[in-house]
N, C-alpha and C positions, 0 to 999 in steps of 0.2 A: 444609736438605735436605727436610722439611716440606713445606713453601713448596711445593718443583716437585712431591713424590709429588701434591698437593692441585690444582697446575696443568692437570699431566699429566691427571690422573684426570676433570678438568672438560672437558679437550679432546676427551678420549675420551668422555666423557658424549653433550659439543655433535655429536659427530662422528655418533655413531648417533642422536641425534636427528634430522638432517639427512638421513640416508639413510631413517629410516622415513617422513620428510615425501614426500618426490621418491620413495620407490616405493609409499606408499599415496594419492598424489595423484588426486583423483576428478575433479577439472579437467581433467587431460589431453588430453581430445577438445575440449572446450570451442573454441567457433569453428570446429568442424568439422561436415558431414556425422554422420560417427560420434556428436558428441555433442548432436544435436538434439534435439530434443523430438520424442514422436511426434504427427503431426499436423502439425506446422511446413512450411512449402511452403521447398524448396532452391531459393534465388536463384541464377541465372546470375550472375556477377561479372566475368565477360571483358569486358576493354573492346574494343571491335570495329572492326573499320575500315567506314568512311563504306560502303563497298560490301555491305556484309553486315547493313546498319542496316535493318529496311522502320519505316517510319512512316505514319501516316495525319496530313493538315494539316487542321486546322478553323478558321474565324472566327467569332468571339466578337469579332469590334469592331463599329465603327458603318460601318467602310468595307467599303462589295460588292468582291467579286472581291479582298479582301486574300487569304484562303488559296491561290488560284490561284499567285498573283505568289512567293510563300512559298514554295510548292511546288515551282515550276520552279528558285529558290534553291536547295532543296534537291537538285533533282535533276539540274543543275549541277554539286554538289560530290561527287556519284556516290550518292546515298542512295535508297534502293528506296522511295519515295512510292505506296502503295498505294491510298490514297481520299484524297479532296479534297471539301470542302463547307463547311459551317454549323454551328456548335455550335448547339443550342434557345435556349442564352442567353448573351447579353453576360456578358466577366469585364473587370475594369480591370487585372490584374497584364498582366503583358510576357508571362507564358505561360504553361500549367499543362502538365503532363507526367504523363498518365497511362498505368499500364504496370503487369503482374504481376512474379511471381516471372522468367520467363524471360524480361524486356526492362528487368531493374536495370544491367547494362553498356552500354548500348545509351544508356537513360536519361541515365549519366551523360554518357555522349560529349555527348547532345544538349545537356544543361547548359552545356556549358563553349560553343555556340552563341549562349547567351542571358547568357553570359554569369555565370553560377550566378545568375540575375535568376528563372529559370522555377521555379514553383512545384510539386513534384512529390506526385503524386497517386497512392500506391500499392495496388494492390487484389492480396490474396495470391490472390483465388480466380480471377483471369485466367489463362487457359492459355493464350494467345499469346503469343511475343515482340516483336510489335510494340509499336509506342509512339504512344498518339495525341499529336500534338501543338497545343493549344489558344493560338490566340494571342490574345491580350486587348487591349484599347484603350492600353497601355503601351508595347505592340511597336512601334519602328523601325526595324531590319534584325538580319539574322544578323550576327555578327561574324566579322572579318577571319580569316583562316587563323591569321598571329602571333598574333593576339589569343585564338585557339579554344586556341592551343599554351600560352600564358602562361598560361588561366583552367583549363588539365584541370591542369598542373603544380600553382596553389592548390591544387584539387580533392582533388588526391589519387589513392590506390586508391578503388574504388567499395565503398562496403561494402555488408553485406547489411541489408534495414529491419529495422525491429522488428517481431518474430514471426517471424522467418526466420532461415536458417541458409544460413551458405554452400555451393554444391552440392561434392561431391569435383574436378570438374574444375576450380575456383576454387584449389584445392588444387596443381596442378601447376605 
């Protein structure tokens, strides 16, 4: 008889233990809006459709007129192509993907493009949602639709970078 008063007593111990964990939890917001850091810029996280993407296309290879050819690629597959030109300098990756806080969804769509091959270039203190798109002497086409479908499925949800928080409307 012992035995259970001693059981009993221990269950009820664990049990308020547990509850004072889960109501004085200061995690709670964590991954939220609410529990950011002040200062921290709120990442867009929505992954977007092709029509609502603007991108800017650059060449960074050794061939003229690659960004052009890109471009109309992209604007083809319904993506608001906003500038067209020249990076200042040659890069060897397949692509670099630069983009603030408000073009992380955006970003990612484009990824799943290149195949998660493009190298993403995050600056918190951009206030646009565009995305430039850098393509480098690596690049040899965008990929297939199937192939865009099968690379976002790896991918994932988009998350927010480091030093960011995701914004509330990521939240619904």
């Amino acid at each position: 008889m012992r035995a259970l008063v001693v059981v009993g007593l221990l269950g009820v111990l664990a049990l308020a233990f547990v509850v004072t964990a889960i109501v004085r939890d200061s995690q709670g917001n964590a991954g939220t809006a609410q529990g950011c850091p002040d200062g921290w810029p709120l990442a867009d996280l929505a992954l977007r459709e092709t029509k609502d993407v603007k991108i800017n296309v650059f060449n960074a290879t050794d061939e003229p007129g690659r960004a052009g050819a890109v471009a109309d690629d992209f604007r083809n597959r319904k993506f608001q192509v906003q500038k067209v030109g020249n990076a200042p300098k040659g890069i060897d990756d397949v692509a670099v993907l630069r983009y603030g806080p408000k073009g992380v969804g955006s970003a990612h769509l484009l990824q799943a493009y290149f195949l998660n091959n493009a190298e993403p270039d995050y600056d918190e203190k951009r206030t646009d949602d565009t995305v430039d798109v850098v393509l480098g002497n690596s690049f040899q086409q965008l990929a297939t639709t199937t192939e865009v479908n099968q690379s976002l499925g790896d991918l994932g949800a988009p998350e927010a970078p480091k030093g960011s928080c995701p914004s509330p409307a990521a939240d619904k």
